[in-house]
C-alpha positions as CSV (number, residue, x, y, z in Angstrom):
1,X,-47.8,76.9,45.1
2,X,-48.1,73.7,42.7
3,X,-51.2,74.9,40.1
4,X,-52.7,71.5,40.9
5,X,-52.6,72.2,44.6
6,X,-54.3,75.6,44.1
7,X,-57.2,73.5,41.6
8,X,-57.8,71.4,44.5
9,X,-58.0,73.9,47.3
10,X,-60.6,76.0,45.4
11,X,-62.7,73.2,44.6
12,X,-62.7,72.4,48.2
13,X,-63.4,75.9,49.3
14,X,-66.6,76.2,46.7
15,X,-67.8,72.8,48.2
16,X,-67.4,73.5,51.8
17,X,-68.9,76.8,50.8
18,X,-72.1,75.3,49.0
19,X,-72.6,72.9,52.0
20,X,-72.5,76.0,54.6
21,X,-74.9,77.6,52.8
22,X,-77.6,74.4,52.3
23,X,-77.0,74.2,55.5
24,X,-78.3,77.7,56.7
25,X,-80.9,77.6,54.1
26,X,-82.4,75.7,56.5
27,X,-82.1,77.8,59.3
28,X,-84.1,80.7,58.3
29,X,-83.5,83.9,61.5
30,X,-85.3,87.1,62.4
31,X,-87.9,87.5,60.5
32,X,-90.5,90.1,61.2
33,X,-94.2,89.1,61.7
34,X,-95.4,92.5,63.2
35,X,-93.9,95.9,64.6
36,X,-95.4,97.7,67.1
37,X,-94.4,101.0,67.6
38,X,-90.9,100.5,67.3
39,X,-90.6,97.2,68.9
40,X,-89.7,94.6,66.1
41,X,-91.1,91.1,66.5
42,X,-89.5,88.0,64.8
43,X,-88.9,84.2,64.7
44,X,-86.7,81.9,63.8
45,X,-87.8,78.4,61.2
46,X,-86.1,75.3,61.4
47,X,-86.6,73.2,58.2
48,X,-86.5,69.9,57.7
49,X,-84.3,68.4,54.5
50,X,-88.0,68.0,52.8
51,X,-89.9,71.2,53.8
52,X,-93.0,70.7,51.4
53,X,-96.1,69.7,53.0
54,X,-94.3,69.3,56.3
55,X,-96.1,69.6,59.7
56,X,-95.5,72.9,61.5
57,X,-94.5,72.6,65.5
58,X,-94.5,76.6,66.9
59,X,-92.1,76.9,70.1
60,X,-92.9,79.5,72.8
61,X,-89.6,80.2,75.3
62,X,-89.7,80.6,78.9
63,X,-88.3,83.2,81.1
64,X,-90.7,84.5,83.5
65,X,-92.0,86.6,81.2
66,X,-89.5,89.0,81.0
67,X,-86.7,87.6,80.0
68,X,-85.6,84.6,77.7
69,X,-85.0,84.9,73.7
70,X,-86.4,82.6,70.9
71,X,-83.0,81.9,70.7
72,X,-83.3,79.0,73.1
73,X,-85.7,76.5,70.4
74,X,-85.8,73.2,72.9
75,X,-87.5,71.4,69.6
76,X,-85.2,72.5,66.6
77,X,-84.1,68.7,66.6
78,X,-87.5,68.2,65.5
79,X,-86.3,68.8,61.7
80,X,-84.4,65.8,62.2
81,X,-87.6,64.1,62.2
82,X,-89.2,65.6,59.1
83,X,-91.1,68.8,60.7
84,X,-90.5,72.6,60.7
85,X,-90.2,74.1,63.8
86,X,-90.8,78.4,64.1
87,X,-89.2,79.8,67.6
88,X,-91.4,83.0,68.2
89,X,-90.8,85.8,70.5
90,X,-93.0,88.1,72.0
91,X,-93.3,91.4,74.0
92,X,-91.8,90.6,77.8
93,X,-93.8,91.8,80.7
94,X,-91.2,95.1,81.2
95,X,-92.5,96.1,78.0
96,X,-96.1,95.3,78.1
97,X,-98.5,93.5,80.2
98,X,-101.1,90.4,79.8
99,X,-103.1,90.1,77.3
100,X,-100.0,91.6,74.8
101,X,-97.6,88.6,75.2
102,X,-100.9,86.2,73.8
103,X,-101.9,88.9,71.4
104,X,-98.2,88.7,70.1
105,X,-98.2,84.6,70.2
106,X,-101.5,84.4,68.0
107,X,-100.0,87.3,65.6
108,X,-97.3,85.2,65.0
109,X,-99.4,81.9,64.0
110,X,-101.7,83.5,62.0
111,X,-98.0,85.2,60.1
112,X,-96.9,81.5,59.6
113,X,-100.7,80.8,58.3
114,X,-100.4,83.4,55.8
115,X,-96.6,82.8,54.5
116,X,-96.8,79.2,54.3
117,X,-97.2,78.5,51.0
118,X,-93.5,80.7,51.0
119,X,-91.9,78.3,52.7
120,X,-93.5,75.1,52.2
121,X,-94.6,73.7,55.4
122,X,-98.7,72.5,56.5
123,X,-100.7,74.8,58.7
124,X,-104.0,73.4,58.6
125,X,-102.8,71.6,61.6
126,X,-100.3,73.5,64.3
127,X,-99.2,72.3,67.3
128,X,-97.8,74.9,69.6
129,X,-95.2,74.0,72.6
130,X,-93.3,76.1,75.4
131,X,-91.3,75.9,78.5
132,X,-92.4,77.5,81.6
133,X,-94.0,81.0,80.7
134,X,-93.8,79.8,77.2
135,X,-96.0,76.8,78.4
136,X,-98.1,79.1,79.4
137,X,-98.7,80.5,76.5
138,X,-98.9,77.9,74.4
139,X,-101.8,76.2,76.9
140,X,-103.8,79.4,76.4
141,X,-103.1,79.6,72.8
142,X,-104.9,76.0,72.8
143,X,-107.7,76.9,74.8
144,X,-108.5,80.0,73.7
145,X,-109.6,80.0,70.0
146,X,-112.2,82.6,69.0
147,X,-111.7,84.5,72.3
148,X,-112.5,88.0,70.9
149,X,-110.9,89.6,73.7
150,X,-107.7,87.4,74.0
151,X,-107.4,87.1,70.3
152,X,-105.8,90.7,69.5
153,X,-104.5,91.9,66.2
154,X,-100.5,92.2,65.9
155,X,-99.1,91.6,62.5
156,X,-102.7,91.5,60.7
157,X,-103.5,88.8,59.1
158,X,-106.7,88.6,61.0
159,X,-108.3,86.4,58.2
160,X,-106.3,83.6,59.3
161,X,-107.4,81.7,62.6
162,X,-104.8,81.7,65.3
163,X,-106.3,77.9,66.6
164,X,-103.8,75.0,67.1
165,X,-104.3,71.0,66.6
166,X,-102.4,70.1,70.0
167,X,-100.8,71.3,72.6
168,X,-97.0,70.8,74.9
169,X,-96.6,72.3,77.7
170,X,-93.2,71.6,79.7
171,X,-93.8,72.7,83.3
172,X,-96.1,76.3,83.0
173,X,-98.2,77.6,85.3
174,X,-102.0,77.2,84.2
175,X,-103.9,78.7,87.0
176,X,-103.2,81.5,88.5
177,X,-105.9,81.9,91.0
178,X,-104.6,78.5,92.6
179,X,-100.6,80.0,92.6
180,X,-101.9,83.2,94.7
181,X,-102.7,80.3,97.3
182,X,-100.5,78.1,96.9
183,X,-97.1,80.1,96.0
184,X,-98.3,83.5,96.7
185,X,-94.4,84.6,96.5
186,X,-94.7,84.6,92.8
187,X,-97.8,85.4,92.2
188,X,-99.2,88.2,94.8
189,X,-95.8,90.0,96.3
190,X,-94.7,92.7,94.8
191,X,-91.9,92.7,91.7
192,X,-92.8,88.2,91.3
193,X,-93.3,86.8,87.6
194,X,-96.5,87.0,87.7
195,X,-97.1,90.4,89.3
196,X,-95.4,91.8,86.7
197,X,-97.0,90.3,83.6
198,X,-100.0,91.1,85.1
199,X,-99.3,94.7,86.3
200,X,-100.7,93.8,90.2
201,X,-100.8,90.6,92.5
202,X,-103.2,87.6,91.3
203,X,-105.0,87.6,94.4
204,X,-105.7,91.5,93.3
205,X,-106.5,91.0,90.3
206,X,-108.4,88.2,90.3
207,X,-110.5,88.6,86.7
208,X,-107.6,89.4,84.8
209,X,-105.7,86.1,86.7
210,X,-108.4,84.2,85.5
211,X,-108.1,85.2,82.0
212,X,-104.3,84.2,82.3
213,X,-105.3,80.8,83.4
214,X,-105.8,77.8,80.6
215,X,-107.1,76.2,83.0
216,X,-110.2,78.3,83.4
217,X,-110.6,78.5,79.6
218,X,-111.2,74.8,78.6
219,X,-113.9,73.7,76.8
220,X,-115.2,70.6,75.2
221,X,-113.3,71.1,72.1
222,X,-109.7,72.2,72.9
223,X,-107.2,70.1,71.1
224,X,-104.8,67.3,72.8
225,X,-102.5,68.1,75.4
226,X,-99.5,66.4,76.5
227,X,-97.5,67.8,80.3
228,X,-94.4,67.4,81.6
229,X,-93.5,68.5,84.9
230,X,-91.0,67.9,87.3
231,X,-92.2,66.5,91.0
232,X,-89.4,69.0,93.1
233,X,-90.1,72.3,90.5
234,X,-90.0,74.5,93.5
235,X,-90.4,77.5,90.7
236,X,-93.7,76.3,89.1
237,X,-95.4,73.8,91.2
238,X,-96.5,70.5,89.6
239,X,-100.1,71.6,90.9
240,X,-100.3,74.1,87.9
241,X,-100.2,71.0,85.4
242,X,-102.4,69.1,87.8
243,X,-104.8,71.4,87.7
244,X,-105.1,71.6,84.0
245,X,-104.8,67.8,83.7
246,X,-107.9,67.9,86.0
247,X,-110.1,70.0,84.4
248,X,-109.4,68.3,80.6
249,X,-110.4,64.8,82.1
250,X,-113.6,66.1,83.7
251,X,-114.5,67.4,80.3
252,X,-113.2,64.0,78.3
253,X,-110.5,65.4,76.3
254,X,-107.2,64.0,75.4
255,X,-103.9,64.6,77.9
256,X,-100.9,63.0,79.4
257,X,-99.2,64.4,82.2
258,X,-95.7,63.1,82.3
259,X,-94.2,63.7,85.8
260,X,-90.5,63.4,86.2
261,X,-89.2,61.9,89.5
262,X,-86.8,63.8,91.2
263,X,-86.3,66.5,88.3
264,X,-86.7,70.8,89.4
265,X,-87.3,73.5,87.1
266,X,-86.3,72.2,83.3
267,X,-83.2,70.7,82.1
268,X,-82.2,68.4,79.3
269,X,-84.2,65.5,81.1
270,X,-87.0,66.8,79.9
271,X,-86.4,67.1,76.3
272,X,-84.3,63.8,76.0
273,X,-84.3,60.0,75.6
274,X,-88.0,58.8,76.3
275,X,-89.4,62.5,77.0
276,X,-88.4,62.6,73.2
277,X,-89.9,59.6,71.9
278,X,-93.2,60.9,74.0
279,X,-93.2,63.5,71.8
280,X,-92.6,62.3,68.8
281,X,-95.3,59.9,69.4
282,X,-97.7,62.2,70.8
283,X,-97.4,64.1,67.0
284,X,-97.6,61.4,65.2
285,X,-100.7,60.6,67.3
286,X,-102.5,63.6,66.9
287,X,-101.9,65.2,63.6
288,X,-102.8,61.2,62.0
289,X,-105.6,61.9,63.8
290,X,-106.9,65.4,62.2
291,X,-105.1,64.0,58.3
């Protein structure tokens, strides 16, 4: 092969193989923020070209609570935009039931908290987001900072606070003493979603449904919330985001519930064109306001 040839080609290989690597730099997986027992828990960070000081969005996934994988970030094209964005998992409902999955969300803020200054991004200000169950979680997350009993302690770091700034929530169920009336299927019968997180029917266990339920955990000072639900989600009713929507005005706080017409149970609608610029907006919005 002609020596000049051979120059070129390795020069080629050492770039491409530089570029690969910034490029997965960036794209930091599976790292550990607890263990319990011997079930591992990680997350996976998306950084943004300019990590330093950047603001940190937390993504919860969906699943029912028993299945799904961190795996499936709906907001990693948020780096694209300047902030990091950490994909979380937690323990699914075959493994452990509510309060653990929360317990394992908190653990996994107050982790970033204390590793920040490692990988550069902001954490006095969090928002967290999810899909489905994951918007579950991240609605409770919101409002339910400095509940001793939904707080928890996976992964240590119990000097750091586990509160958030703002809160997305694409299509989860907030109130679980409304779905044992209104979708009882998934919420009271025996092997649904909801039966199985919380180790009985809703309409059975009524105290612990409540505890589930952001929407019976709002107070006067839970950070900004912004909804988006489908009108014909036949798997999570659009009454679980009105209901939460309801109980934020009547108390004066900030949130926009952003139906989609015609739209079920997720899809790329809902993280596309305008639902995109909503949130981007809505972050700009919020975190201005606590800078």
């Amino acid at each position: 092969m002609n020596p000049y040839l051979i120059r070129v080609t390795i020069v080629i290989n050492f770039y491409l193989l530089n570029l690969c690597s910034a490029e997965t730099a960036k794209n930091i997986k599976d790292i550990e923020f607890a263990k319990i027992k011997d079930h591992s828990l990680k997350l996976d960070l998306y950084l943004p070209e300019k990590t330093e000081k950047s603001a940190l969005v937390v993504w919860i996934h969906g699943g029912g609570w028993q299945k799904g994988s961190k795996k499936d970030c709906k907001l990693d094209w948020l780096t694209e935009h300047g902030y990091s964005v950490a994909s979380i998992s937690y323990r699914l409902s075959q493994v452990a039931k509510f309060p653990a999955q929360l317990h394992d969300c908190k653990g996994a803020i107050r982790w970033l908290r204390a590793n920040s200054s490692k990988y550069g991004f902001e954490t006095t200000h969090i928002v967290v987001a999810g899909s489905s169950a994951g918007g579950h979680l991240a609605a409770l997350i919101g409002t339910t900072s400095g509940n001793e009993q939904l707080e928890g302690d996976v992964g240590g770091n119990l000097s750091q606070p586990s509160s958030v700034s703002a809160i997305i929530d694409y299509y989860g169920p907030t109130d679980f003493i409304l779905r044992s009336k209104t979708q009882p299927s998934r919420a009271n019968e025996v092997g649904s979603v909801v039966y199985n997180l919380l180790g009985g029917g809703a309409d059975k266990k009524v105290e612990l449904a409540k505890l589930a339920s952001a929407a019976h955990h709002v107070t006067n000072d839970d950070p900004p919330l912004l909804i988006f639900h489908g009108d014909e989600d036949k798997t999570v009713l659009i009454d679980q985001s009105e209901a939460i929507t309801k109980v934020y005005k009547s108390k004066g706080l900030s949130v926009q519930m952003n139906v989609l017409s015609g739209k079920k149970h997720g899809g790329a609608d809902f993280y596309q064109g305008e639902n995109r610029q909503r949130v981007l907006k809505f972050l700009d919005e919020v975190l201005k306001a606590k800078s």
